[in-house]
Every structure is written in C-alpha cells, then in structure tokens.
C-alpha positions as CSV (number, residue, x, y, z in Angstrom):
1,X,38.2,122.3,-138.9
2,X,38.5,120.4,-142.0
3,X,39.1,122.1,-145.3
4,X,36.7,121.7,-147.9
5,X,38.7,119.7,-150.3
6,X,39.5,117.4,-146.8
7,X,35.6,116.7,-146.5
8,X,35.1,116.3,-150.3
9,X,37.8,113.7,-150.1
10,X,36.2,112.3,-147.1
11,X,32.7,111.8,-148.4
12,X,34.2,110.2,-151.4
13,X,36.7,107.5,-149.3
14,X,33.3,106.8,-146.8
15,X,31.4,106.7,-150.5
16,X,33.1,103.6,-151.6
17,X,32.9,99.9,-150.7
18,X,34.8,97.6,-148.4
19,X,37.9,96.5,-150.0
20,X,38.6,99.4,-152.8
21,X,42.0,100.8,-153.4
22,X,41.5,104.1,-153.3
23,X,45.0,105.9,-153.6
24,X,45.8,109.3,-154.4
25,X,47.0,108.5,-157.9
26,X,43.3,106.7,-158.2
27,X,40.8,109.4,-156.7
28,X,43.4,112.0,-158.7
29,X,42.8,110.4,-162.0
30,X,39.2,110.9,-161.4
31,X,38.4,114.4,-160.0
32,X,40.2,117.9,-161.8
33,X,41.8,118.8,-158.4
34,X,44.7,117.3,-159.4
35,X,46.8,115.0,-157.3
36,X,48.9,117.8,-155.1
37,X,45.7,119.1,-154.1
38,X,44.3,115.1,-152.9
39,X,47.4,114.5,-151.7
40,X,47.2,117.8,-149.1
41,X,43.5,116.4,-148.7
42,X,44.8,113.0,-147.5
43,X,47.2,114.6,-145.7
44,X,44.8,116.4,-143.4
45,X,42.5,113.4,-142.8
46,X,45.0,111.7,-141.4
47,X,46.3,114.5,-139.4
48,X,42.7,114.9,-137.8
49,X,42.2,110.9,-137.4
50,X,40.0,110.4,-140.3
51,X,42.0,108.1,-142.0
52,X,44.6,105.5,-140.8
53,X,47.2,103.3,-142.0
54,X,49.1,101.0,-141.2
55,X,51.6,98.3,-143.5
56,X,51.7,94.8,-142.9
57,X,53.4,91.5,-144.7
58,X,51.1,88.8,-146.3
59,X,52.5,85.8,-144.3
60,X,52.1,83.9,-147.7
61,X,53.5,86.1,-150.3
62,X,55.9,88.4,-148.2
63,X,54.5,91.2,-149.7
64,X,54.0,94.7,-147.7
65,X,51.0,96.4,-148.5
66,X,49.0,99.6,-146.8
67,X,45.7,98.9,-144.9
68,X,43.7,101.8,-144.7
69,X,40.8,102.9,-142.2
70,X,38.4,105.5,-143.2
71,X,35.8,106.6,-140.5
72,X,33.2,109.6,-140.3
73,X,34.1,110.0,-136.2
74,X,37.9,110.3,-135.2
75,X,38.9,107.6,-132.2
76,X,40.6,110.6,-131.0
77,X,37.4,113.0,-130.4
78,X,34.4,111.8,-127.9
79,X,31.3,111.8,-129.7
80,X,30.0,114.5,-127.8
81,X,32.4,117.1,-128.5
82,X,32.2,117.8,-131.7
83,X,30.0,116.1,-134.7
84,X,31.1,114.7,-137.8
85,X,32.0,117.0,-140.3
86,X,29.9,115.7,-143.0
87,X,26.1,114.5,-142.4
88,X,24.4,113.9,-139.0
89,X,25.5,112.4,-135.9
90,X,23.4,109.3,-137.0
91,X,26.3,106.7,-135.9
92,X,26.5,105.4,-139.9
93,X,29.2,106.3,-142.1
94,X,28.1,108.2,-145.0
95,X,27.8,106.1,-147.9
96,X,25.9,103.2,-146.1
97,X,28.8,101.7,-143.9
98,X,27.2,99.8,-141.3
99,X,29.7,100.6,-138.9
100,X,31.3,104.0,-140.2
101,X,34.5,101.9,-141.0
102,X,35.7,100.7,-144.0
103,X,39.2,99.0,-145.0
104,X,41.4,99.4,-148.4
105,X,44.1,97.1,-149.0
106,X,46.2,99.5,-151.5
107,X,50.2,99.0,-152.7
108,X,52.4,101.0,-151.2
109,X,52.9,103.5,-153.8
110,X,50.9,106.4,-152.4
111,X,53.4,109.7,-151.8
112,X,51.7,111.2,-149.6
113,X,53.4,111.5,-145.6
114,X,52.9,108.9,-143.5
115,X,52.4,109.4,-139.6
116,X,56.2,107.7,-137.9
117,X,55.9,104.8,-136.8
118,X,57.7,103.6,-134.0
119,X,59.9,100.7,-134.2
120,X,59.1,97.0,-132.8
121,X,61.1,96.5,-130.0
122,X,63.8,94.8,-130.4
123,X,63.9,91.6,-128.1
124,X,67.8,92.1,-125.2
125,X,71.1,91.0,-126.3
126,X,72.9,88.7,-124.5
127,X,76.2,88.6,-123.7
128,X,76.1,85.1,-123.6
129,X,77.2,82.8,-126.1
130,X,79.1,84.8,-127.5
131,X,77.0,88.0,-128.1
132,X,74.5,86.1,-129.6
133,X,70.6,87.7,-129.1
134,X,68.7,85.5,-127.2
135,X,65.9,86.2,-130.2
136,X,68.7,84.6,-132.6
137,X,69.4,81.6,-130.9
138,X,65.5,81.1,-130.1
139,X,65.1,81.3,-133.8
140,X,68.0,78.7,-134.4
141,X,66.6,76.5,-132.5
142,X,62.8,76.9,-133.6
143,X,64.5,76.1,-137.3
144,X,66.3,72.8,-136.4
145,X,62.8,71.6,-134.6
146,X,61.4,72.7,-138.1
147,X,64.3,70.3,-140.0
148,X,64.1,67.7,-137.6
149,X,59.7,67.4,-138.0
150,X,60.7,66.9,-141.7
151,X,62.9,63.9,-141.1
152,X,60.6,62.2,-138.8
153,X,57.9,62.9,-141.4
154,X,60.4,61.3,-144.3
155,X,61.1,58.2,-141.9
156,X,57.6,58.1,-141.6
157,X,57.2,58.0,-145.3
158,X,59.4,55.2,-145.9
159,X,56.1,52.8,-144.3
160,X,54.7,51.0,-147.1
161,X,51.2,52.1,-145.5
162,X,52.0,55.8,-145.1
163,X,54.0,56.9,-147.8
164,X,53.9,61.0,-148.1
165,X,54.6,64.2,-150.7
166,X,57.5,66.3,-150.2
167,X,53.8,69.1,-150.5
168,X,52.2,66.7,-147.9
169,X,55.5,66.5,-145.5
170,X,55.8,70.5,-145.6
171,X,52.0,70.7,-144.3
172,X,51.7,68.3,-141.7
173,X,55.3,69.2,-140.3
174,X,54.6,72.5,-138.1
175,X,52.1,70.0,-136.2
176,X,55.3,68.1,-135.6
177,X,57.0,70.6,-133.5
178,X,55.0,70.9,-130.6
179,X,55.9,67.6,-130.1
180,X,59.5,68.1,-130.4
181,X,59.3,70.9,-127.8
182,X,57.9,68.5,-125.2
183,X,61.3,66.7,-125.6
184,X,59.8,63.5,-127.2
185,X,62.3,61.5,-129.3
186,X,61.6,60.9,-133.1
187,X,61.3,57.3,-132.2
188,X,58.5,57.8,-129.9
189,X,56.6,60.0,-132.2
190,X,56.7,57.4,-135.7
191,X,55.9,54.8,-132.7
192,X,52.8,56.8,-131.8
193,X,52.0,57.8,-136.4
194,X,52.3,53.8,-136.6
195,X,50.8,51.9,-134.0
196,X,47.2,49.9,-134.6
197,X,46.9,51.2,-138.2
198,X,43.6,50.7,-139.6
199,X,43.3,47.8,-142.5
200,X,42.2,50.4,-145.1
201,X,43.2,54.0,-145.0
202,X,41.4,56.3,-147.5
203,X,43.7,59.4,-146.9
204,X,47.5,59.0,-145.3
205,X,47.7,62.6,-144.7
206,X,43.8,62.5,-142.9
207,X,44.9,60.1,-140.5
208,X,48.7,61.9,-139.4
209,X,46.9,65.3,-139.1
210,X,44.7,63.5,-136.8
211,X,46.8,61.6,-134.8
212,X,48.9,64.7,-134.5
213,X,46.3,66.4,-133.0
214,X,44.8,63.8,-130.6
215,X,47.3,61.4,-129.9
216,X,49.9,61.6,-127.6
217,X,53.5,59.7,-127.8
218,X,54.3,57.0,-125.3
219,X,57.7,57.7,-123.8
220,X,59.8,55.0,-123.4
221,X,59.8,53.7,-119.9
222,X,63.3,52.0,-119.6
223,X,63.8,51.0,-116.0
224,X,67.2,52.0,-114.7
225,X,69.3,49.1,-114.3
226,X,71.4,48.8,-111.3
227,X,74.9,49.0,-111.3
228,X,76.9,45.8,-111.8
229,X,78.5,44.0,-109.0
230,X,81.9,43.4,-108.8
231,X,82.3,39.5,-109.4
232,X,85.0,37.8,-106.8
233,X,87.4,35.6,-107.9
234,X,88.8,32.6,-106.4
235,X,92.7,33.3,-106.6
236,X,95.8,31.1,-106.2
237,X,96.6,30.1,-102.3
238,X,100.6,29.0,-103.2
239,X,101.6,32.4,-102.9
240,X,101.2,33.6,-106.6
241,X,97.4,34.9,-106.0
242,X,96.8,34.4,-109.7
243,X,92.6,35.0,-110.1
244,X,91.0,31.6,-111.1
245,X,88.2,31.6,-113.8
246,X,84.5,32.5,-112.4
247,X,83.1,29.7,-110.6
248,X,86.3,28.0,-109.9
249,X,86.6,27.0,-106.1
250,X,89.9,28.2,-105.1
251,X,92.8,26.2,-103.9
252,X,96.3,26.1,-105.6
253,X,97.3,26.7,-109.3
254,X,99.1,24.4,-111.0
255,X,102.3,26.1,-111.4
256,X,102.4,26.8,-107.7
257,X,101.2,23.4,-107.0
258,X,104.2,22.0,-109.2
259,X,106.6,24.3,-107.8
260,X,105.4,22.9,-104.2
261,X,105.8,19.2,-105.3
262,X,109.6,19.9,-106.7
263,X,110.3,21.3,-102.9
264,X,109.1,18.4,-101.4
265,X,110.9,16.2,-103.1
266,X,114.1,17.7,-102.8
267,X,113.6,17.6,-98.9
268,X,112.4,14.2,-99.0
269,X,108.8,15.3,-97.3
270,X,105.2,14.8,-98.5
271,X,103.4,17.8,-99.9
C-alpha cells in the first residue's frame, strides 16, 4: 500500500500536463513537505511501478536527460488485482490523461535513487587483428565510408552545374554510404549525380537527394581481355639463331651470311 504522501505525490505528477519537468527540487519548492519527504514519495512510486525512468542522449546535442512515465495502474499489477490507489478503475489517469500516461523530459539533477540499470551489452572481442573488437573495427570502417561520401560529394562539387556547401555536403553525405557499402566505386557514383542533367536546375541539393534515393549507379562493365599471345619470331638459320624483327621472314642474318661468304671463298666454292 502506498503511503499517503506517495499518493499525494501521485495525484499531483498524473495532475500535470504532457511534457512538464516535474523534479523533486520543483514539486518541493511548491508544497511545505519539504524535499526529503518528496524525495521518499518519489522513491516509493517508483518502487511500486508508478513512476519510471529511464536516461537517454539527444542524438543532436549529446545531452543525457531523464524521461519519466507517470501512470495511475502499475505494468506490473493486472488490472484485476488490485485498483488504483487514487480514483476509480475508470481506465483514465487522474488529471484528464487520455491514456493514464504522461512523459517529463527533466535534467538529470534529481537525487533521488534510481532503480540499476543493467549495462548494454557489450558487442565480443576478437582476438583477431590484433585484439581489436570487432565493434571497433566495424566502426573504423563505417567512419572512412563517412570520409570517403564527403570526397565524392567535394568532386562532385567541383561541376560548374552542381557546385555544393561544406552545410549541403555534410547533409546529403550519409545518403552516400549505402552506396559505398554495395562496393560501387566513387567514379561510378559522380557518373550516375552527372549524367543527363537537366538545362535548368532550381535547387542542386533537390536534385542529388533525389538521385540518391532513386537512382542506381551503373558499374562499369569492362570485358576481360584475354591474355596476350606470345608473338614468334623469325630467327637466324646460320647457326647464330639471333630473333629477326616481327614480320620478317626468316632466313640468314647478315653477319652469319658474311661469315658464310668469307668460308666459301677461302675454299674456292659457291655459297
């Protein structure tokens, strides 16, 4: 059973509207309890599931804050063993709540005990490369598809019809990726932004979001040449074997074919 400071406190959290940060220091400052005695209030709705919390990171800011859920009916509890300490079991939240829930985005200054949280679990090591985590070197390599989408986006802005912000590069570049992971080359992809522009464009970073979306590269079809053939070569018949140019015919090279004429005149025969 709830104390009767607990279900004061609790009327007064479901009392308020969506989006108020309600911390102890707040409802303190406002009722003569004081704050020890809110902050053993808050305490004991948590304990009993009134009130939950949980921190998460703005993924803009970085900033932690503390989200907050207040309901009249503990997750914990099946409606029909027990009813809501405050009011009847009419399935609305005292205070008007539509769906006996409401949510406070507060800082993360409140004193009170939080419930442990378990850690995130961490992803395996390997012993591979050196010891390196295989959620480390997934991350390296997410971060140099991240630099490389920048450079093809720079290249990109070097075309006197689709010149770019550094603001306008950093936006469209995460649309990049995707196409980096499907192992296209940077070639292919400015081939595929620059191909059949239109003759007026009214926004450059309109028409790369778009083709980023529903374009596909081309990859380049090179056809694999065959391996050279070895080209013969005439060589000398007088005994030398001395390779002729290509194309020649064959026959006798001229020093052999010198060398042949000096024998047969010193034996007095015909070549």
């Amino acid at each position: 059973m709830l104390s009767l400071e607990a279900v004061g406190l609790l009327t007064r959290l479901l009392s308020l509207p969506d989006g108020t940060g309600a911390t102890v220091e707040k409802i303190a400052d406002q009722v003569p309890n004081g704050r020890r005695s809110v902050s053993r209030a808050m305490a004991e709705l948590i304990e009993a599931g009134y009130v939950k919390r949980a921190k998460v990171q703005d993924p803009e800011t970085g900033r932690w804050v503390t989200i907050t859920t207040v309901t009249d009916t503990p997750e914990s509890l099946c409606p029909t063993d027990r009813f809501p300490t405050v009011g009847e079991a009419t399935g609305r939240a005292v205070g008007g709540s539509p769906i006996g829930r409401k949510t406070e985005e507060e800082k993360n200054t409140t004193p009170t005990p939080e419930p442990a949280q378990e850690a995130a679990p961490q992803a395996p090591e390997s012993v591979e490369k050196g010891g390196e985590g295989e959620s480390t070197f997934l991350t390296k390599i997410g971060r140099e598809m991240a630099r490389e989408a920048r450079r093809v986006l720079e290249r990109l802005s070097l075309h006197k019809s689709l010149p770019l912000t550094d603001q306008e590069i950093a936006r469209l570049a995460p649309r990049v990726v995707p196409w980096l992971r499907e192992a296209y080359s940077s070639d292919e992809i400015l081939q595929c932004l620059t191909t059949a522009l239109p003759e007026r464009i009214d926004s450059v970073p309109g028409l790369v979001s778009h083709r980023l979306t529903h374009f596909t590269p081309v990859r380049s079809s090179l056809a694999p040449q065959k391996p050279a053939q070895p080209v013969e070569r005439a060589v000398c018949e007088g005994g030398c074997e001395k390779p002729f140019p290509i194309g020649h015919p064959g026959g006798v090279c001229r020093n052999c074919k010198a060398e042949m004429d000096r024998a047969a005149a010193f034996l007095g025969v015909d070549a």
